[in-house]
N, C-alpha and C positions, 0 to 999 in steps of 0.2 A: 857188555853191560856197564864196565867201568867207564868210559866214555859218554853213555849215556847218563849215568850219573852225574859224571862231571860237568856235561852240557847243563842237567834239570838244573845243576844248583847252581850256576850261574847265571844261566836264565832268568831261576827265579828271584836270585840275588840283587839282579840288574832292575828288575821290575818292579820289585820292593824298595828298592833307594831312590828309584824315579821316582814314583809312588810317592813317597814319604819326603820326598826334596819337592816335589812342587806342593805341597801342604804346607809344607813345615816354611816356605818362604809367604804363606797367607794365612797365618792361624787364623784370624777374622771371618776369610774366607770359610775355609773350613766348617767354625761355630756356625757360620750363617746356615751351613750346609746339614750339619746338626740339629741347628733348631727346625729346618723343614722337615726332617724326617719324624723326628719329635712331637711337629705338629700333622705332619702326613699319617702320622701311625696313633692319632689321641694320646700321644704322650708330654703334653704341653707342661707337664709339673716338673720331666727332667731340662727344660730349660735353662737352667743353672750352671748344668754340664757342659753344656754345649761350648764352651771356649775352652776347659778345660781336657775337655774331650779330643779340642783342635787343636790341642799340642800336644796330648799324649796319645794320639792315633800315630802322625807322623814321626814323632818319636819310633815308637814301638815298629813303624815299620822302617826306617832307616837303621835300627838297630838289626832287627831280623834280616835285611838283606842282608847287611857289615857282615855279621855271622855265619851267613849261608856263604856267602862269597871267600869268607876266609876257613869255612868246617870247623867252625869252633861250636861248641858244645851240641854238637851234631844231635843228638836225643832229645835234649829239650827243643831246641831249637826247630827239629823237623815234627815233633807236637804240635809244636806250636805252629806253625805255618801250617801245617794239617787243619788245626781248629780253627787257625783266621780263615783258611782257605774254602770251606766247609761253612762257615757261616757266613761267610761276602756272598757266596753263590748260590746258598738257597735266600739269603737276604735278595741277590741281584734277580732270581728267579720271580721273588714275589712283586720286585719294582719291574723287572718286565710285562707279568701277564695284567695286571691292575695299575700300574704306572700311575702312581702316588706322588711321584717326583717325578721331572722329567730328567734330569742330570745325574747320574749317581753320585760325583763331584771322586770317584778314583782317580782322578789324575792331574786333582783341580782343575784350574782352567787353562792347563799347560795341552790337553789335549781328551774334547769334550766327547764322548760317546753317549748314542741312546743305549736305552735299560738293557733293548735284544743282543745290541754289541755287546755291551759288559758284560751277560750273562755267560758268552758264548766263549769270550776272553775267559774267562772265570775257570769254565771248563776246558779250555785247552792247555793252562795252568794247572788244572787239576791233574793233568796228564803226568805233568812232568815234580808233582807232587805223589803219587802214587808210584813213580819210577825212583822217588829219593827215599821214600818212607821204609821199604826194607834195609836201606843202608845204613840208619840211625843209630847201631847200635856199635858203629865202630868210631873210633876218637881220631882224629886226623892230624899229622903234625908235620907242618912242612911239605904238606902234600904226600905222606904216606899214613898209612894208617900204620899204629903204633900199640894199639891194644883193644880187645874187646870191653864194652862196657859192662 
């Protein structure tokens, strides 16, 4: 299971810095990607957000990968990729079945899936989120764990 763990979190480490590196080189991008959803969902008032939204998404996820990939504060951290992970996927669920957007824009335009892909991505992710999320409560230091939290 230790191996398996190790796989999840660098998997999902890898996937999360992809993620967040082809964002984070088009904030513009991204806002544009924002505002569609924004106006895809009657939410044309958070308009505002939308740029700032498109640097602190791939922020947040180039960070959460860095930390998944190094098991640094392993509890927060597998939270928190829990609750992103959990609400991309029922989000990518609802742009699947009524496709409000056609893009999800996950991966910018470095690599473009429809909604059914992403959704499916989502969850096979989710796999390897549920295989890290009992490990969370150990602190990891140089690749051994070093104490319970």
């Amino acid at each position: 299971m230790r191996f398996a763990r190790l796989i999840s979190r660098i998997l999902l480490g890898a996937v999360f810095i992809f993620s967040g590196f082809v964002k984070a080189v088009d904030p513009l991008g991204s806002a544009y990607k924002f505002s569609d959803y924004f106006h895809a969902f009657g939410l044309k008032f958070l308009d505002g957000l939308s740029l700032p939204l498109g640097i602190l998404l791939p922020a947040l996820e180039l960070a959460l990968g860095i930390m998944l990939l190094l098991g640094y504060r392993k509890k927060i951290v597998t939270w928190a990729v829990t609750v992103f992970m959990v609400f991309f996927t029922l989000l990518t669920l609802v742009l699947a079945v009524f496709n409000p957007v056609e893009d999800c824009g996950c991966f910018g335009d470095a690599l473009v899936l429809t909604n059914w892909e992403t959704f499916f991505k989502n969850v096979v992710l989710m796999v390897f989120v549920v295989i890290l999320f009992p490990d969370r409560k150990r602190e990891y230091e140089g690749g051994q764990a070093t104490r319970e939290w």
